[in-house]
KOLTISE-440909 format. One record per atom (N, C-alpha, C, O, CB): residue in one letter; y, x, z. Coordinates in steps of 0.05 Angstrom, whole numbers, plus 5000, padded with zeros to 4 digits. Glycine has a CB too. Layout:
# KOLTISE-440909
aYXZ...
***
This chain:
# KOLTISE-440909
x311480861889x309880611889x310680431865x312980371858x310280461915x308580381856x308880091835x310079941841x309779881865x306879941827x312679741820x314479591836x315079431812x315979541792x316879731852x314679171813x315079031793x316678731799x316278601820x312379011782x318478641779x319578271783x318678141762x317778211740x323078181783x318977921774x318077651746x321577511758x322177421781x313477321755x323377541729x325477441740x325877201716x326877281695x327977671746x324976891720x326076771711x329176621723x330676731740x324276651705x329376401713x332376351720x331476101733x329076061739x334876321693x332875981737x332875701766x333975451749x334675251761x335875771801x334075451726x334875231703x333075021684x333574871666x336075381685x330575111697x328974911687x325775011701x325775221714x329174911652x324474921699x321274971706x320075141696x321275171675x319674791701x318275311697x316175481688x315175361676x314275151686x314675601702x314475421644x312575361625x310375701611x310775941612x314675181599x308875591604x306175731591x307376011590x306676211602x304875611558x309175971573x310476321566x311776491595x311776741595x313676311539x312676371613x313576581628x312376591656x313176691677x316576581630x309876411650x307576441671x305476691656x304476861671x305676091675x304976711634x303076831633x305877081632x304777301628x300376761609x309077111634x310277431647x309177471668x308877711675x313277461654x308277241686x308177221717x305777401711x305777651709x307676891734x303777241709x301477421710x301377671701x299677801713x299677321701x302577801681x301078071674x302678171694x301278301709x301178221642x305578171703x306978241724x304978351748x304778581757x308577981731x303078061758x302078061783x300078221789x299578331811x301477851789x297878221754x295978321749x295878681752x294378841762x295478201726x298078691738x298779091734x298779141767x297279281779x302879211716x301078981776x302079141803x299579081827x299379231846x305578991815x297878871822x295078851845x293979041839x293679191859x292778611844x292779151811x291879381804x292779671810x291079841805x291879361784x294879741820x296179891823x297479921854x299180071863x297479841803x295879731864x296379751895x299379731889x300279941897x295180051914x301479551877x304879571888x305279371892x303679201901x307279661870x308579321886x309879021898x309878901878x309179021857x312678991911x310378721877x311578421869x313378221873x312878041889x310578311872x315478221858x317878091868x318777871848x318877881823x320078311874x319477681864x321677471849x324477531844x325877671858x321977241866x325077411823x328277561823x328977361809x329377411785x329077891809x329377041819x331176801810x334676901804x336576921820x330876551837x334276941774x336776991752x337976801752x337976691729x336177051725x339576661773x341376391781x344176441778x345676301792x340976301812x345776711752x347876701751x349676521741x352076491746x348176841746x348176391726x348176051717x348775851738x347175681747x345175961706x351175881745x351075621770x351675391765x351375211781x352775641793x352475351743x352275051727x349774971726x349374771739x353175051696x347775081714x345375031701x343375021725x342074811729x344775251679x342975291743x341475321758x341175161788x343175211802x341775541757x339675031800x338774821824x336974911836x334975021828x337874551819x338074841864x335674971892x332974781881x330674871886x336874841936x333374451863x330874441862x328874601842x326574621849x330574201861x329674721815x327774901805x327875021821x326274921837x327875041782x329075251833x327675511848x326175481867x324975681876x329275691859x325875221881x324375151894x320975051881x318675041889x326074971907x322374991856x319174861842x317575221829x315275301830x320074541802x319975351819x318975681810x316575751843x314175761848x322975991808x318475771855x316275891878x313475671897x311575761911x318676011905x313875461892x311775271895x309975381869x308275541877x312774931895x309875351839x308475411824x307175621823x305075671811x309275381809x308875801841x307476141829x305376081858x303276211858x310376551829x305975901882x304475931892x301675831892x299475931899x305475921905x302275591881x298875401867x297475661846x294975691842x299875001837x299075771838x298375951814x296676171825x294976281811x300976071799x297076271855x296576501868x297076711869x295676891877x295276541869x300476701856x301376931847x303876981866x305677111857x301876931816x304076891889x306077011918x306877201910x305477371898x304977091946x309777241916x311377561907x311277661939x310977541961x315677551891x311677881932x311978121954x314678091977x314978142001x312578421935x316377981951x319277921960x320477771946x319277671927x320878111961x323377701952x324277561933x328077611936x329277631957x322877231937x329277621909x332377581917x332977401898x331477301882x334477851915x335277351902x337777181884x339877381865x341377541877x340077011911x339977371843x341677491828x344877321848x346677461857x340877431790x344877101849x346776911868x348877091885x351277081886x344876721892x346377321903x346577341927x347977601922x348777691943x344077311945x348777801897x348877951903x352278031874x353278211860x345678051908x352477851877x355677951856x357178121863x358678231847x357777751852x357278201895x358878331904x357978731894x359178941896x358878211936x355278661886x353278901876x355379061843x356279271835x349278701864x355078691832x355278731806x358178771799x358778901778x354078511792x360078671817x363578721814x363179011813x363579131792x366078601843x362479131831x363179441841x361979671821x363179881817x361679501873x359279591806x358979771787x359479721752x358879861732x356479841793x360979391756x362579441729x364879581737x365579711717x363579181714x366379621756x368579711761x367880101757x369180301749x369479571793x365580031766x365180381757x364280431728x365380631718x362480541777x362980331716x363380191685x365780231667x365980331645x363479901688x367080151680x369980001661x371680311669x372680441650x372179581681x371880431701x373580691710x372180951678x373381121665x372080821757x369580871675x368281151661x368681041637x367081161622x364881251666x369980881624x369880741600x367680621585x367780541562x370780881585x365480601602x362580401583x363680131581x362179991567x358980361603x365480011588x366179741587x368579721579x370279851589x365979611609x369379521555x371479431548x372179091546x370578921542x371679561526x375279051550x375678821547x375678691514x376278831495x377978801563x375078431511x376078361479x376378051479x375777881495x373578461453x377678031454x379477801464x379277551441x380777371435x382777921468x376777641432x376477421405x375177191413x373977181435x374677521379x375476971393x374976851404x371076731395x369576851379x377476701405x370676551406x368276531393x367176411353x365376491339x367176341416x369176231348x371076201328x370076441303x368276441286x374176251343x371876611307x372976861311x370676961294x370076941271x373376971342x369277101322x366377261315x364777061304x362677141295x364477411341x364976911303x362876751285x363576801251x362176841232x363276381294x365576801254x366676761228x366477041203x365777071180x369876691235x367477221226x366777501215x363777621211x363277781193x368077681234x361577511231x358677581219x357277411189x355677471170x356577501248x358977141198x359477071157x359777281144x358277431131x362376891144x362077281150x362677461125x361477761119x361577881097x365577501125x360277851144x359278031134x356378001128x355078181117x359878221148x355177721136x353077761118x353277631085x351177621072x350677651133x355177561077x355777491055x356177761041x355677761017x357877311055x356877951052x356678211039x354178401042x353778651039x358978361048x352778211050x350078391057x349678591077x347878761079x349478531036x351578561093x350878821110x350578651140x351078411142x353679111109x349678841161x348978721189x350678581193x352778591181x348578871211x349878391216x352578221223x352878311253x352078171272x352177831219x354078591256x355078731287x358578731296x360678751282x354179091285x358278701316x360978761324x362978981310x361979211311x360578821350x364578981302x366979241286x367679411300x368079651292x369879171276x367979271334x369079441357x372579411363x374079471382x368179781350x372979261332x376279161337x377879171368x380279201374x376278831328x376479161377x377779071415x378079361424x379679421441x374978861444x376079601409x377579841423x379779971406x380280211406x375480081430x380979811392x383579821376x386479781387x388679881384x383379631359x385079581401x387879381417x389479681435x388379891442x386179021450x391979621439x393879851459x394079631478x393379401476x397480011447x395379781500x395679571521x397779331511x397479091511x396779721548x399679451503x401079251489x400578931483x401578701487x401279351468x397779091467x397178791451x395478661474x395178411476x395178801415x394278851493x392178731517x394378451529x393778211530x391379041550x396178551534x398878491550x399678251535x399778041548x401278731550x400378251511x400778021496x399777731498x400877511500x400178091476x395277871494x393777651503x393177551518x391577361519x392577621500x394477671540x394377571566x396877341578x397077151592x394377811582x398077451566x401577311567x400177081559x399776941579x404577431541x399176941534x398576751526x395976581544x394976361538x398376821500x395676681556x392776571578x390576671570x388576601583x391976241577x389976881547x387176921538x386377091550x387577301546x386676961514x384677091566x383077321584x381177411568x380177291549x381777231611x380377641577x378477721563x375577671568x374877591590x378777951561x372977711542x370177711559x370478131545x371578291530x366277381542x368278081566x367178471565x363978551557x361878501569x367478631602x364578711534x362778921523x361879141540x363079221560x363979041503x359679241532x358079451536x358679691519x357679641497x355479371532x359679901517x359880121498x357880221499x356680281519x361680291499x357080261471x353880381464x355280651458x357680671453x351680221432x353680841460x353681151457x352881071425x351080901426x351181371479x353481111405x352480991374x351381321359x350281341337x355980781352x352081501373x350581871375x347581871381x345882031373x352082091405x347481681396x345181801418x342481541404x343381311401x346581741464x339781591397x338681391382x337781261413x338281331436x336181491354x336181041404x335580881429x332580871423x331680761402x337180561434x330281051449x328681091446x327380971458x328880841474x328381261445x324680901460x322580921487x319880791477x319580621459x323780721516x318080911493x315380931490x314280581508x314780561532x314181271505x313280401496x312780251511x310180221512x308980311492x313980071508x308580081534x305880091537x304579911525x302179921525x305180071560x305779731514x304979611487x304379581467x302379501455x305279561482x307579681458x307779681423x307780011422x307680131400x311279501407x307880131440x307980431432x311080441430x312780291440x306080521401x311280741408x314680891409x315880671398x314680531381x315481211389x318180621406x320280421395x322880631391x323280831404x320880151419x324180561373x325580691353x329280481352x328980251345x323080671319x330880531355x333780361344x335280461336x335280651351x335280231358x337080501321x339880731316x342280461327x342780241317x340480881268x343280581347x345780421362x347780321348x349180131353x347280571381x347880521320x350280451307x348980151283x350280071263x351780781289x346580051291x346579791278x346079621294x344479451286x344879751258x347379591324x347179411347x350279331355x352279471358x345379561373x350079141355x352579041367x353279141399x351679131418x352278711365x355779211400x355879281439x355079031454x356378851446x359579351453x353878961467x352978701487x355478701496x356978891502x350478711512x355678351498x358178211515x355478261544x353078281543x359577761503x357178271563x355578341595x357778101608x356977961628x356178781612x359978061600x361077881620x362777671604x363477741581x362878051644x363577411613x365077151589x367377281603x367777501613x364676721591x368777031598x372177091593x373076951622x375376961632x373876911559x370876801633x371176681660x370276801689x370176691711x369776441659x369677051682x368577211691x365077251707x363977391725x370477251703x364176981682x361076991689x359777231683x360877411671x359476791676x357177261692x356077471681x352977341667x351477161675x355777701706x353077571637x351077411619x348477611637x348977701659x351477461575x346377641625x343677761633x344378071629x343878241647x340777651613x345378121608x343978391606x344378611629x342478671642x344878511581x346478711634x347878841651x346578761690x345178891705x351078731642x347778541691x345578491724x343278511727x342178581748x345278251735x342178441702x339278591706x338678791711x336978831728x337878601692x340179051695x339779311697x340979371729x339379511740x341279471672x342079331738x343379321760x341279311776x340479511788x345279111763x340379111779x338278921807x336379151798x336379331814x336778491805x335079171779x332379381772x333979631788x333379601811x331479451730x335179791787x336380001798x337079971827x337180181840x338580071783x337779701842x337679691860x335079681875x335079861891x338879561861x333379571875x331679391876x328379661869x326079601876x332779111850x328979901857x327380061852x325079951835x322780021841x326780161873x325679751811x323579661798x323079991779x324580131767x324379351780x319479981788x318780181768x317980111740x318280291724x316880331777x316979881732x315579751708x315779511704x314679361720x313079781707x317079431683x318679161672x316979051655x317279171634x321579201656x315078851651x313678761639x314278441627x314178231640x311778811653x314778481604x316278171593x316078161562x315578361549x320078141602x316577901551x316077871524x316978061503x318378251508x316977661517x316077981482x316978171458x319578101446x320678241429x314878161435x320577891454x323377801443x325777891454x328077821449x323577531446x324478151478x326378351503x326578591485x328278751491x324378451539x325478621470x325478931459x328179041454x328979231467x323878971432x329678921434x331979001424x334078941456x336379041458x332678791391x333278811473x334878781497x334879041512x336979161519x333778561515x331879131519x330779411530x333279651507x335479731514x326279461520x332179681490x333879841467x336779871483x337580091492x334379621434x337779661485x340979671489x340979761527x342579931537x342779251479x339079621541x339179691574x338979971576x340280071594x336779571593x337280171558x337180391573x339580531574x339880681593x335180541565x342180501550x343480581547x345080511580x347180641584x344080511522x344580421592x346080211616x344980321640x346880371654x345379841615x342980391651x340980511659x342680831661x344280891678x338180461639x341780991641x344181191641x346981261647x347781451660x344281241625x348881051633x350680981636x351481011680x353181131693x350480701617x349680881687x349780921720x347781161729x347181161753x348580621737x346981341716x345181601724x342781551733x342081721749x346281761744x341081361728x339381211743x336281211711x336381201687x341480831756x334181221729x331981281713x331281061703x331380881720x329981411723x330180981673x330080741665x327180691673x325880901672x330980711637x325780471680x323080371688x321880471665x323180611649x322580041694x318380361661x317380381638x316580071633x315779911650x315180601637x316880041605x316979781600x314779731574x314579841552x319979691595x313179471589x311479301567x312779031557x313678881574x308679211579x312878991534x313278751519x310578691506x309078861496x315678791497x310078361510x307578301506x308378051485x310277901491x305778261535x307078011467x307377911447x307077551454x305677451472x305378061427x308577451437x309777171446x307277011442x305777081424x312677051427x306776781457x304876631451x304576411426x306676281424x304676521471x302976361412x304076101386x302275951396x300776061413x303776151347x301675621390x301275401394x298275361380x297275571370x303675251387x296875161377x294775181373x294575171339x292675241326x293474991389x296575101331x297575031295x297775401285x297575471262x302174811292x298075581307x298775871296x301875911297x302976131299x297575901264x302875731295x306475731293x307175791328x305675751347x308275331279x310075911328x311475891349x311475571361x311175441340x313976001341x311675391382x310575231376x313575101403x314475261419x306875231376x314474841403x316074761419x314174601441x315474511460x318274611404x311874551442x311074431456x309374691479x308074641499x309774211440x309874851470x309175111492x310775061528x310275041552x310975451473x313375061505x315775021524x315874761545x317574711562x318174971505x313374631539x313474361556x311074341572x310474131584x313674101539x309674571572x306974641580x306774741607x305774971607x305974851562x307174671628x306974801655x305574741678x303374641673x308974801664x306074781703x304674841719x304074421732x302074331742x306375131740x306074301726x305673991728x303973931709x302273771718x308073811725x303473991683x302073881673x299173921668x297573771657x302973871660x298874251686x295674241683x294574171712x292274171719x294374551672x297274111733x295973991757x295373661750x293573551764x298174041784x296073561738x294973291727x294273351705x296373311693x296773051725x293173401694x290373421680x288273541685x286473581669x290473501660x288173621717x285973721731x285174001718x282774061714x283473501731x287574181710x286774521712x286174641731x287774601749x288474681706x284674781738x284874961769x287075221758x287675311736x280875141783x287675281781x289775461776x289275771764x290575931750x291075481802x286675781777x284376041767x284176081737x284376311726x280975971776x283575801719x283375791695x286575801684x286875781660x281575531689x288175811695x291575831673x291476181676x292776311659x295675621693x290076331698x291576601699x289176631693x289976631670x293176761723x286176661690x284876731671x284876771652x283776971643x283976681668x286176601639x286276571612x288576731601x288176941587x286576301605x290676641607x293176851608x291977111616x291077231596x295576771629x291777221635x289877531638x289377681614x289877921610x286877481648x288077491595x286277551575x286877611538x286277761519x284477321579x288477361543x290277211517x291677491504x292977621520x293176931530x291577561482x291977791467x291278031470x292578231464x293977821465x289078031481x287878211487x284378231466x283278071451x287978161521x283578471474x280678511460x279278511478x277678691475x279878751443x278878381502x276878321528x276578021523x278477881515x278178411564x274977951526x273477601518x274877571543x275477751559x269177491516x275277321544x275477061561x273576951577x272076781567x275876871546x273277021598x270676961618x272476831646x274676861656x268477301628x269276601652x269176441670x269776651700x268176841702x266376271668x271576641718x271176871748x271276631780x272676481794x275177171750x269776701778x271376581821x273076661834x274276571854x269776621848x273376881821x276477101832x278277211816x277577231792x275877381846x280477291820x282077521794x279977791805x279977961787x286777611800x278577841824x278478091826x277278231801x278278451795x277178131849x275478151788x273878341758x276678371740x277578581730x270778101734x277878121738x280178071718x281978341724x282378501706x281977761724x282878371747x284878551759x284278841755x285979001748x285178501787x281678901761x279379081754x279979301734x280579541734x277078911744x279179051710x279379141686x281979121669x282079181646x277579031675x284279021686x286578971664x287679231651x287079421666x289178821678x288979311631x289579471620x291779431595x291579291575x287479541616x293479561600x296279381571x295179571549x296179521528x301079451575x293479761550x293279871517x290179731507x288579841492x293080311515x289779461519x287979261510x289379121497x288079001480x286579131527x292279061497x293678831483x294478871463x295179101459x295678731494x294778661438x294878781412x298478651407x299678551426x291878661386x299578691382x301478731376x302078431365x304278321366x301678961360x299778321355x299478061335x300277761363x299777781387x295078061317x301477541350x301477381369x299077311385x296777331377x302277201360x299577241404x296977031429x297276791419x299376661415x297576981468x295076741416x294476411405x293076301433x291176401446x291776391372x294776041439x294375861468x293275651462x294875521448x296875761483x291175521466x288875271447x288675271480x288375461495x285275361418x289174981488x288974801511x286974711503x286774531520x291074601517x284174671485x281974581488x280574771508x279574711529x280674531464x280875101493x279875341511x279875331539x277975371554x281375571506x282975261545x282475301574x282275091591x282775091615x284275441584x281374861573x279574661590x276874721590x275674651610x279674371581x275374851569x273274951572x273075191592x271375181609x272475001550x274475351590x274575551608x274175371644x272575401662x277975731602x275975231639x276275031666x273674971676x273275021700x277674751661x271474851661x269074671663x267574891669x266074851688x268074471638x267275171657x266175361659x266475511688x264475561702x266775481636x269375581697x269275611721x268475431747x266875491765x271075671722x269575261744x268674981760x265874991759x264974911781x269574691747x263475071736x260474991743x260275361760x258275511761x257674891705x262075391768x261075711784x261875731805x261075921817x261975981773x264275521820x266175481841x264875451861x263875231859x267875301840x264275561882x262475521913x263675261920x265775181910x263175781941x262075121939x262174881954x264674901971x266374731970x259574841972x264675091985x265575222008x270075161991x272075052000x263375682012x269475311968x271975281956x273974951946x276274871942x271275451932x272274891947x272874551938x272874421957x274774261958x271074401921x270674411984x270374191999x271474062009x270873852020x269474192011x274474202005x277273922021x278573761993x280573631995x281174132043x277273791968x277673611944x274973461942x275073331921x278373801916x272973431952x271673271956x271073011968x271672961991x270873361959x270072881955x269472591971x268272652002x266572842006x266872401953x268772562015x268072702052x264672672049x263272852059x269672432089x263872502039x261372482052x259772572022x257672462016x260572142068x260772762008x259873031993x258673271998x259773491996x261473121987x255973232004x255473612009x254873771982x254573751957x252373682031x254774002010x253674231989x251374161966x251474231942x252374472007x249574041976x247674061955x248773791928x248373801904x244074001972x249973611942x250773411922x254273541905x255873411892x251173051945x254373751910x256374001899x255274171876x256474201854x256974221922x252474281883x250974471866x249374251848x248574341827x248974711885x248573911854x247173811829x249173761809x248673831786x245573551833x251373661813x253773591799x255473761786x256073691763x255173481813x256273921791x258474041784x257874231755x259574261737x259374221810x255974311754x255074321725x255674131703x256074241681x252674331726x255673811704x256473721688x260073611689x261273421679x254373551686x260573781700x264173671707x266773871691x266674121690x264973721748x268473741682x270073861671x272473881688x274074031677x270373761648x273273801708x274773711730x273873711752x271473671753x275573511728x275373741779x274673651813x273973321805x271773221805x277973701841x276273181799x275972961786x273072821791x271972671807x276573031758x272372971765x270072791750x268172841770x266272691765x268972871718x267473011796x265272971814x265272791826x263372641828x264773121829x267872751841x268572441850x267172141832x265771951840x272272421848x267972201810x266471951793x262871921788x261571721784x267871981763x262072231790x259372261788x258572111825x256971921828x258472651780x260072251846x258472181867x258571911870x256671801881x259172311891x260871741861x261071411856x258471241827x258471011819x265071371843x257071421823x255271341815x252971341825x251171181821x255271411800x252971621847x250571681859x250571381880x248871211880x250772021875x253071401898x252671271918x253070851912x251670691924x254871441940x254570801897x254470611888x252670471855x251970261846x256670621891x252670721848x250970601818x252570461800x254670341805x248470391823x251170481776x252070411754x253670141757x252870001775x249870411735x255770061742x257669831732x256269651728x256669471744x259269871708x254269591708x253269451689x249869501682x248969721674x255169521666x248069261688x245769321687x245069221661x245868981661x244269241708x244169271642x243369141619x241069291596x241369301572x245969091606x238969401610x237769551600x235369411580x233969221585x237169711621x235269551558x234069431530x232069271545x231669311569x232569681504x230369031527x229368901530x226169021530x224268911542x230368731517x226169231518x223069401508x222969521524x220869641529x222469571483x224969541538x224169881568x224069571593x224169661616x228970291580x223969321594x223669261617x221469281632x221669371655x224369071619x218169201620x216469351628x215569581642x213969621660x215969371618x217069721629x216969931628x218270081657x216870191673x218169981602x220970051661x222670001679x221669861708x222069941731x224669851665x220069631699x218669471722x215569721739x214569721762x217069111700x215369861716x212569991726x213870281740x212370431754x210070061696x216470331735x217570601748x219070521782x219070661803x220470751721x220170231779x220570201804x218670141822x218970141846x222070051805x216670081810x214470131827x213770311846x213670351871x213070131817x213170431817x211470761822x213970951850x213371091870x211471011776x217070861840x218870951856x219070901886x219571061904x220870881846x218370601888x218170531918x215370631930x214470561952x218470191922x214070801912x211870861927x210671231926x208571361926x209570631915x212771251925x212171631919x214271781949x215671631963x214171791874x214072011953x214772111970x217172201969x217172431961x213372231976x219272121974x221772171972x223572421983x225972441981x222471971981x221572611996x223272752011x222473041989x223973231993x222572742050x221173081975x220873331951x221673291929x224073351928x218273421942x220773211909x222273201884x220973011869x219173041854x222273451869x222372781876x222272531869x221972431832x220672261819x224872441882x223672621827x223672531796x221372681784x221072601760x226572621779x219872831789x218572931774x214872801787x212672841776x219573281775x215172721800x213072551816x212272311798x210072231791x214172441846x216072191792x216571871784x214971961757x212771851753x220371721781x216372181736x215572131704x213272291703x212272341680x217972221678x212372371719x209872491718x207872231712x207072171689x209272651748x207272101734x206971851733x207471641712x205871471718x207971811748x208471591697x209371461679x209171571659x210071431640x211371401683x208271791651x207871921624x204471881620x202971861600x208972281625x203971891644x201571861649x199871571644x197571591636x201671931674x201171321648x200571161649x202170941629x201270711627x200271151672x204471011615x206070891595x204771041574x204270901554x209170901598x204171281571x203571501550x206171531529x205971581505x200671411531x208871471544x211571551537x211871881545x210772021562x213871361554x213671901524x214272261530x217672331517x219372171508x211372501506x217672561520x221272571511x223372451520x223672381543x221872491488x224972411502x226972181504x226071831508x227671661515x228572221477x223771791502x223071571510x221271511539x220571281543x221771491489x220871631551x220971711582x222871741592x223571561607x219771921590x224471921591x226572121609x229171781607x229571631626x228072581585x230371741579x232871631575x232771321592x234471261608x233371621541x230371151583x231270941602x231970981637x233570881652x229070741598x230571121639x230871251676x233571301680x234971211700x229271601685x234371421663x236871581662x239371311657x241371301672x236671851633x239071151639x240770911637x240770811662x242670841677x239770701617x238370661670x237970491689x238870591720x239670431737x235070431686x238570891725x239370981753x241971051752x242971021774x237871221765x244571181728x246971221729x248571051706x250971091704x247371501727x247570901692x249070761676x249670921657x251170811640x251170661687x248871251649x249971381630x247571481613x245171461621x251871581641x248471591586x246371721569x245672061588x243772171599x247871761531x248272101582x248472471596x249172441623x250172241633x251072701581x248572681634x250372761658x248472971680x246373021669x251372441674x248473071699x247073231715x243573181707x242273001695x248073151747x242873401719x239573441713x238073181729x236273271744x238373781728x238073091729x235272801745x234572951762x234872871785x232072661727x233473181757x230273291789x233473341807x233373181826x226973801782x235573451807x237573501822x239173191832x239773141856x239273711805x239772991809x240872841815x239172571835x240372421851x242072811792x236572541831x235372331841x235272301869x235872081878x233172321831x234472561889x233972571915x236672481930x236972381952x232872851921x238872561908x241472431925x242672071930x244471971943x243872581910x240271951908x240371791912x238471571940x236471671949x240271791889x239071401947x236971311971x234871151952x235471021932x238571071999x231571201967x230871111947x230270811949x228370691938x228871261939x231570731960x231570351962x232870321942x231670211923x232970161987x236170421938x237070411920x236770551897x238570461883x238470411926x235770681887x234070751870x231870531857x231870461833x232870951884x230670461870x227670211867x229969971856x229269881834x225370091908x232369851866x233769661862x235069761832x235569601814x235569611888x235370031829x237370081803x235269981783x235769831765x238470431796x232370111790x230870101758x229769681761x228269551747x226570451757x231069601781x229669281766x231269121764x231268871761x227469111780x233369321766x236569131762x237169041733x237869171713x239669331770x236868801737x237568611702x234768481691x234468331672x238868871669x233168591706x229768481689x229768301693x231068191711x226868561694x228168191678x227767911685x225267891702x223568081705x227567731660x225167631715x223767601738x220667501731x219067451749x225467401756
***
């Protein structure tokens, strides 16, 4: 069975980039009939708070992206002691004792000589002796990963295709500090092997990470997943962008996103399938496919997926909204409106026009006549068919106005606006007393 995580960490909120991990995550494995799992990377216990992980799984749930399951990297150290210890017994792990200082100083210098700036491996130099020495002095060690530097580091990803590394221009990964935290690389591989993840789907900035895990993966006899890296998102400028990073699931709930339109869009975003309006993920899910995604960045334009927004929203059933509606909102005052709305929002403000009317009566001085002969004609036509087309029927007829000089004063005078929903849809929702009162509101007497 298909088995997939979205493992961010518990140190800050979900923004744009590791929602749309969420989604292709959610998208592959719905498609694929598997799981879906959370895997809050909280080895960070400085950094990491019950209140993000609490806001991670509230978001994924507005989002509609519920995991299957969920663990704590937290919960399970007692996992990760026991197979560094089998690690360290087979020799993939070594201690080293530099300091940070140290290695900083030495990848100077070797890029001052032009060459990579990798670890030397100095620490598998040390005899116990000298282990013994630095310990005497209080310096504990942090611990490396031994790379096999024989063996090249391969794998086919569903993305970028064959990926290619020679080990001997990778530094061994530190896997653990000197305090005996543990960094990412290593627990990850761990939990995936526990945990039976079959397919690891995450940014392109993982690759050279993947490179170094499979070695780790083996290292414990254990089959490595197959893995997509999907190319990083840039900002609407085309650049990598810092304001990506501030882009999340709070901010498109106040600015009136539906949640449909963030994983739509994401769904789609670097890919060669257009961007379309859905009422469901189901077509989206349908059709997803990672050898649709291209190699080149995703470009994220927040105008798009407010359009996208307005676009789904004029397609959203009644039935789906009706507890974001004004109560005394129906269906049919749902289907005249919502076509002109970019937001749940803005129906609320349309039906506060319907039912209260315009702000401000002040309609040109040349349409008052004019205006005077439609409220007429209004208080005296049949209100229960289609009122507006009765009213300018009438009035085209007998003003010998047409176009925009027919249609627009009506349109001022009954909502206070130039644009907005169709008239034959919007008028019947009005009462037509009030209606007759809108068009003689401000004339003179």
């Amino acid at each position: 069975m298909i088995k997939t995580r979205f493992a961010p960490s518990p140190t800050g909120t979900l923004h744009i980039g590791n929602i749309r991990t969420a989604v292709l995550n959610w998208m592959f494995t719905r498609q694929q009939g598997g799981e879906f799992w959370l895997r809050l990377d909280d080895t960070d216990s400085e950094r990491s708070t019950e209140e993000f992980a609490a806001g991670i799984v509230e978001d994924l749930a507005w989002l509609g992206l519920e995991p299957d399951g969920q663990v704590r990297q937290s919960d399970r150290f007692a996992l990760y002691e026991q197979r560094f210890q089998e690690l360290r017994a087979a020799g993939r792990v070594y201690p080293c004792y530099e300091s940070a200082q140290e290695l900083d100083l030495r990848r100077k210098v070797l890029l001052g000589r032009g060459l990579p700036p990798i670890y030397d491996r100095a620490a598998l130099c040390l005899t116990d002796e000298d282990r013994a020495a630095f310990e005497a002095k209080g310096i504990t060690p942090h611990w490396r990963f031994k790379l096999d530097q024989s063996t090249p580091l391969v794998f086919d990803d569903m993305i970028r295709g064959p990926q290619r590394f020679d080990p001997a221009l990778l530094s061994d990964p530190v896997i653990r500090r000197a305090d005996g935290s543990w960094l990412y690389m290593l627990p990850s591989v761990i939990d995936d092997i526990d945990m039976g993840i079959t397919h690891v789907v995450r940014g392109e900035d993982h690759v050279t990470n993947t490179a170094l895990q499979l070695q780790m993966f083996a290292a414990m006899d254990a089959p490595a997943p197959q893995f997509a890296h999907a190319a990083l998102l840039t900002g609407e400028e085309g650049k990598l962008s810092k304001r990506l990073g501030s882009l999340g699931v709070l901010h498109f709930r106040e600015t009136g996103i539906e949640p449909l339109a963030v994983t739509a869009l994401l769904a789609r975003l670097g890919t060669s399938d257009p961007v379309i309006a859905v009422t469901d993920m189901a077509a989206l899910v349908a059709a997803f496919a990672f050898d649709h995604f291209g190699r080149a960045p995703a470009r994220f334009d927040e105008a798009e997926l407010r359009a996208l927004n307005a676009r789904i929203l004029h397609l959203m059933p009644f039935d789906t909204v009706a507890h974001r509606l004004p109560d005394t909102m129906d269906e049919r005052a749902w289907a005249a409106i919502r076509p002109n709305i970019e937001t749940v929002a803005d129906a609320a403000d349309w039906w506060a026009v319907v039912r209260i009317g315009p702000e401000d009566a002040a309609p040109d001085p040349a349409d008052h006549a004019y205006l005077a002969e439609a409220a007429t004609i209004a208080a005296g036509i049949d209100w229960s068919t289609d009122p507006w087309h009765a009213l300018t029927s009438q009035l085209k007829e007998s003003s010998g106005r047409k176009g925009k000089a027919l249609f627009l004063p009506l349109r001022r005078a009954l909502t206070g606006r130039d644009h907005g929903p169709d008239m034959a849809a919007l008028l019947p929702l009005i009462d037509q007393a009030d209606a007759v009162a809108r068009l003689r509101a401000g004339l003179a007497d």
